[in-house]
FIRODREN-265184 format. One record per residue (C-alpha): x, y, z; residue number from 0; residue in one letter. Coordinates in Angstrom, 3 decimals, always signed. Example, Ala and Ser with C-alpha at 12.3 -4.5 7.8 and 13.67 -1.06 7.14 Angstrom:
! residues 2
        xx        yy        zz   nr  rest
   +12.300    -4.500    +7.800    0     A
   +13.670    -1.060    +7.140    1     S
//
This chain:
! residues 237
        xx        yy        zz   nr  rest
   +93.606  -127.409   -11.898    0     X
   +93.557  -125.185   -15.219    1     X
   +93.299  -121.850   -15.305    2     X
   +89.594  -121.887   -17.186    3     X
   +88.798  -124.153   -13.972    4     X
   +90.121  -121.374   -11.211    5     X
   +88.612  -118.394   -13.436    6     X
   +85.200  -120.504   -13.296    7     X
   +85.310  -120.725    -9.253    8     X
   +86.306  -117.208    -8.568    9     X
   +83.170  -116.309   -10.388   10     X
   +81.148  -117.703    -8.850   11     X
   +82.515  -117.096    -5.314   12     X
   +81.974  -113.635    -6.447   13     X
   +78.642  -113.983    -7.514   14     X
   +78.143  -114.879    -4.226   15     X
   +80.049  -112.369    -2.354   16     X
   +77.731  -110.074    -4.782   17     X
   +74.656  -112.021    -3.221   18     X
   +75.949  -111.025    +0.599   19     X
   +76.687  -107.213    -0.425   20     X
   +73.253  -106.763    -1.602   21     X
   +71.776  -108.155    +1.409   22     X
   +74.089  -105.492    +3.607   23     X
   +73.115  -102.486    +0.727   24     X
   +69.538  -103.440    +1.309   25     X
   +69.856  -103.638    +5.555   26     X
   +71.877  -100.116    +4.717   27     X
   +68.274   -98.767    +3.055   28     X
   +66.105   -99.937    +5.736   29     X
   +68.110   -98.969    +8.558   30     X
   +67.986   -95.531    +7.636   31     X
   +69.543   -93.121   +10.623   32     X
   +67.997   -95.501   +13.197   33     X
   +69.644   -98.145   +15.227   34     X
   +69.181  -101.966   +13.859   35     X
   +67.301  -104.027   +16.444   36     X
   +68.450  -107.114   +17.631   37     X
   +67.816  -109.616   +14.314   38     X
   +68.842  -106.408   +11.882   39     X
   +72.226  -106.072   +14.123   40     X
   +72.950  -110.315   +13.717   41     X
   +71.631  -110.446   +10.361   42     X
   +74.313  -107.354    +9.932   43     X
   +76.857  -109.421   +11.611   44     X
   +76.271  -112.822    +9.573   45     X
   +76.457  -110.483    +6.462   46     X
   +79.698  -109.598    +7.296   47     X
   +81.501  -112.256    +8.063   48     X
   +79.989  -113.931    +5.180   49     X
   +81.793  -110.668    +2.751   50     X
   +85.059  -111.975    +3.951   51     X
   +85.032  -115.828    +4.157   52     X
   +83.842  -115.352    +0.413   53     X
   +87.403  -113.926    -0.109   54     X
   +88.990  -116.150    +1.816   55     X
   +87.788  -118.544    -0.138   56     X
   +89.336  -116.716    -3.329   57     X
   +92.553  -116.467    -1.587   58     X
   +92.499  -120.916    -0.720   59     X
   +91.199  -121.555    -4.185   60     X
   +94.262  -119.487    -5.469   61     X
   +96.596  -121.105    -3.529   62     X
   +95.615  -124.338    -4.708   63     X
   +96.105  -123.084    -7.892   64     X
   +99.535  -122.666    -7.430   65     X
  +100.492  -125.646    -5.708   66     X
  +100.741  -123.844    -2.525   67     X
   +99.889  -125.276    +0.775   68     X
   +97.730  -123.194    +3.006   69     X
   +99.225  -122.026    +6.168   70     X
   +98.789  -123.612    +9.616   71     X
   +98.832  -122.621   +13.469   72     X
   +96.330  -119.616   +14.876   73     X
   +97.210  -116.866   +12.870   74     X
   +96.653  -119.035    +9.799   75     X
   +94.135  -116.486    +8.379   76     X
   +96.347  -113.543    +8.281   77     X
   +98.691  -115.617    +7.167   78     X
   +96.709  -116.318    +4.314   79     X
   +95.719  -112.967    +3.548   80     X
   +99.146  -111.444    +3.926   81     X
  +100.587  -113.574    +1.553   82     X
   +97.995  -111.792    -1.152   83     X
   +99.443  -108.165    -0.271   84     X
  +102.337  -106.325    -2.039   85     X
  +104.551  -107.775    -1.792   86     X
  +103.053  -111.104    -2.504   87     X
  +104.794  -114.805    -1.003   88     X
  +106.156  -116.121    -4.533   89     X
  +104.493  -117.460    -6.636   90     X
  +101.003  -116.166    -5.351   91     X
   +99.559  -112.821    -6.882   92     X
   +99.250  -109.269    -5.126   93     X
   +95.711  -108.823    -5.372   94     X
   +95.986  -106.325    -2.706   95     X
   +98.030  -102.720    -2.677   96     X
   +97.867  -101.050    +0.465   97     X
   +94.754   -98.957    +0.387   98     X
   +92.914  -102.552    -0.430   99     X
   +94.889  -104.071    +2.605  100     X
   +93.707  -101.573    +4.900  101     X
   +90.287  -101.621    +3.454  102     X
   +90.264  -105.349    +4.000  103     X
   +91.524  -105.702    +7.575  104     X
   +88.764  -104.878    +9.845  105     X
   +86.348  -107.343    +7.568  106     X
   +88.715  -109.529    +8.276  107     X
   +89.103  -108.700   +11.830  108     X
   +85.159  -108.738   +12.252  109     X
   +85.180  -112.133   +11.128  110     X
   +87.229  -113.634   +13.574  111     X
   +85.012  -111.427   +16.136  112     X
   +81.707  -112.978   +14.737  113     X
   +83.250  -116.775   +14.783  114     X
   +83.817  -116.602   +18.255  115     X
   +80.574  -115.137   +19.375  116     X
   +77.039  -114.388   +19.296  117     X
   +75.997  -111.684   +16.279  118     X
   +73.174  -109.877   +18.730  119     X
   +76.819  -109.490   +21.461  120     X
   +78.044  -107.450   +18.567  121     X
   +77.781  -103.445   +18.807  122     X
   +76.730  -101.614   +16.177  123     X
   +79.723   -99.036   +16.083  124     X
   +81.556  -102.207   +15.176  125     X
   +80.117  -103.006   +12.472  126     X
   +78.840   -99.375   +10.946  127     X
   +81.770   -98.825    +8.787  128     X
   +81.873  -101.863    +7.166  129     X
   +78.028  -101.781    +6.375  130     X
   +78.713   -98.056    +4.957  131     X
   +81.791   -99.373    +2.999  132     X
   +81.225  -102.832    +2.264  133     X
   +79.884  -101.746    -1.435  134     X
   +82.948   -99.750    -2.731  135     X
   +85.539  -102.676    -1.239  136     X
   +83.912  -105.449    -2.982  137     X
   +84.485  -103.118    -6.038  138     X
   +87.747  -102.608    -5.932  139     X
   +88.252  -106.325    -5.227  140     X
   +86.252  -107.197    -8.249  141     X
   +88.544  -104.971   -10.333  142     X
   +91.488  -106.805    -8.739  143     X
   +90.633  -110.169    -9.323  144     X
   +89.736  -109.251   -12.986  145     X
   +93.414  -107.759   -13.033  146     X
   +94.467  -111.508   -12.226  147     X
   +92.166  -113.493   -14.279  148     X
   +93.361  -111.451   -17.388  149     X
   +96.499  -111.969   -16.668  150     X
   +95.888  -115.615   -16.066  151     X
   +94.564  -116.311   -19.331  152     X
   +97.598  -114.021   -21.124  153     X
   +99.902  -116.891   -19.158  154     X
   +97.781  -119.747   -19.818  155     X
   +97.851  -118.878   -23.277  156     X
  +101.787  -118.599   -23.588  157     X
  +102.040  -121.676   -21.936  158     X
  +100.359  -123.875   -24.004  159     X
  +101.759  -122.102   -27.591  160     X
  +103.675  -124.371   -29.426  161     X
  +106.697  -122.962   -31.319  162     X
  +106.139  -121.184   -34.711  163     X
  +108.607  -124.856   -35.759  164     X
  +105.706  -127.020   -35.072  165     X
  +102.982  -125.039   -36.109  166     X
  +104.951  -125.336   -39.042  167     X
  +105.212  -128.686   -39.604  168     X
  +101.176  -128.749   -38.518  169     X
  +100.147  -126.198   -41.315  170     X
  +102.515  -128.414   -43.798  171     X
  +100.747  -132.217   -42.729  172     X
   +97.325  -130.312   -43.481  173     X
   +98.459  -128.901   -46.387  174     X
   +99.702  -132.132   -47.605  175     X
   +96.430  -134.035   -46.839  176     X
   +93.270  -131.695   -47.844  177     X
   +95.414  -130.172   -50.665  178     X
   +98.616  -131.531   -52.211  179     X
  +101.947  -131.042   -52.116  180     X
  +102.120  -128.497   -54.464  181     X
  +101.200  -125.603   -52.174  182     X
  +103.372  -124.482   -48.967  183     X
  +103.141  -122.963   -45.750  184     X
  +104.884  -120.018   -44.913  185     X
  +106.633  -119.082   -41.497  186     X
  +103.734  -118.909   -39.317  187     X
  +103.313  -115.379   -37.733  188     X
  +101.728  -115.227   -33.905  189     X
   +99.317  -112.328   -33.983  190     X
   +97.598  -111.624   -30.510  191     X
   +96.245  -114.954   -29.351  192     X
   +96.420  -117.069   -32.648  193     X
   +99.162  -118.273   -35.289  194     X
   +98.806  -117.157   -38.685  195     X
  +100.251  -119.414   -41.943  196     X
  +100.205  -118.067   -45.480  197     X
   +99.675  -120.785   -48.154  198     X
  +101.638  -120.117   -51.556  199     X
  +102.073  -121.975   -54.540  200     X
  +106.059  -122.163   -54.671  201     X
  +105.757  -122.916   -58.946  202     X
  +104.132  -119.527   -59.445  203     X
  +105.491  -117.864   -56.438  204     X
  +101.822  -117.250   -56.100  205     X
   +99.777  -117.270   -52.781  206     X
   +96.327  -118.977   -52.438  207     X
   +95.109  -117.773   -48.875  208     X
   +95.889  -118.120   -44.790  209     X
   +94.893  -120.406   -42.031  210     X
   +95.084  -119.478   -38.672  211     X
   +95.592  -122.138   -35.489  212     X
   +94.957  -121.724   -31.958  213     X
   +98.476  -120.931   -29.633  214     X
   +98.500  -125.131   -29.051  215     X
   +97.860  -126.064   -32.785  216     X
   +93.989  -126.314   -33.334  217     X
   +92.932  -125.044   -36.789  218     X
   +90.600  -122.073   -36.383  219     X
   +88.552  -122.894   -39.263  220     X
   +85.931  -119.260   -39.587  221     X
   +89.541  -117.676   -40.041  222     X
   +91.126  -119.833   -42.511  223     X
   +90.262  -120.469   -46.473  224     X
   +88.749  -123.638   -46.986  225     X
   +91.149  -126.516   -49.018  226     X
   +88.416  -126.435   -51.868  227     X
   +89.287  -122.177   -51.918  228     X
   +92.827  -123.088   -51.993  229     X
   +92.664  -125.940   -54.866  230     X
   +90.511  -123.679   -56.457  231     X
   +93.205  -120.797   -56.489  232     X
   +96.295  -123.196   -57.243  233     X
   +94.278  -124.154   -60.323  234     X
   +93.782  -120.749   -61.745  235     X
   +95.609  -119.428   -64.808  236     X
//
């Protein structure tokens, strides 16, 4: 799987962890200082255990991701979501620090709960905190996961840059073909997320423009001078 792929499917699991939080915010509105009847209190209870088999989802995706097998026996799902707290099971990330562990725990808990009964057998004083909090967790997961997937793309990136060597010799075959081989490439220079190549004219010590190529060699042509702009320039007086 590439990392555009895993960035793609946590969105939308998130989108639809989004989906379940808004259905709790909205129960939160309606319920007011009452007590939930018997559909509110299930619906409540699906809701719930919906939040966290969202992230658990995350968390398996992830671990696919990494070539890592997903735990086994009974206590397979705090296995799993142990391995995601600081310090994290190599080479998985810590998407949770403490406070987001202990935030965590009793949605997870509640799931396990709600799998092995009935949602109207579940009492409300259960459930209350997680309804009142449900909101500001999925936040701070949000801002965790976006942690990762930034940092994803920063490795994904490295990963597939070639050395400034064969960018190189890249800049110097297109330079050969579209324009002639009296202009040359200088050493390419990476600059944030792209490789940057002077083009000189050696006879004149004179230089005609810049192309710029993507980390695994692609010529970014909106950021580079055309070959007719640099025949043009080579040509001047």
């Amino acid at each position: 799987m590439k990392a555009e792929s895993l960035k793609e499917e946590i969105a939308i699991e998130l989108e639809n962890i989004e989906t379940v939080v808004n259905e709790v915010i909205a129960l939160r509105n309606d319920l007011g200082p009452r007590e939930p009847t018997v559909r509110e209190k299930t619906a409540g209870a699906a809701f719930l255990s919906e939040f966290y088999n969202g992230i658990e989802n995350i968390l398996k995706r992830i671990s696919h991701f990494y070539g890592v097998p997903l735990p086994s026996g009974d206590m397979w799902h705090l296995d799993l979501f142990k391995r995601f707290c600081k310090p994290s099971v190599d080479p998985l990330p810590a998407l949770f620090d403490e406070a987001l562990e202990t935030a965590l725990s009793p949605f997870r808990k509640f799931r396990h709960v709600f799998f092995h009964g009935y949602g109207f057998h579940m009492e409300w004083d259960r459930m209350r905190d997680g309804v009142a909090t449900v909101d500001e967790v999925f936040a701070k997961l949000r801002a965790s996961l976006h942690d990762f997937m930034e940092g994803l793309e920063s490795n994904s990136i490295r990963s597939q840059r070639l050395t400034a060597e064969a960018i190189s010799d890249i800049a110097g075959t297109y330079l050969f073909e579209k324009v002639g081989d009296a202009v040359a490439a200088e050493e390419p220079v990476w600059d944030g997320d792209k490789w940057r190549v002077n083009v000189t004219l050696p006879s004149l010590q004179k230089q005609l423009g810049k192309l710029a190529f993507t980390a695994d060699g692609q010529l970014v042509a909106a950021e580079s001078d055309s070959p007719a702009l640099l025949v043009e320039r080579a040509n001047e007086d």
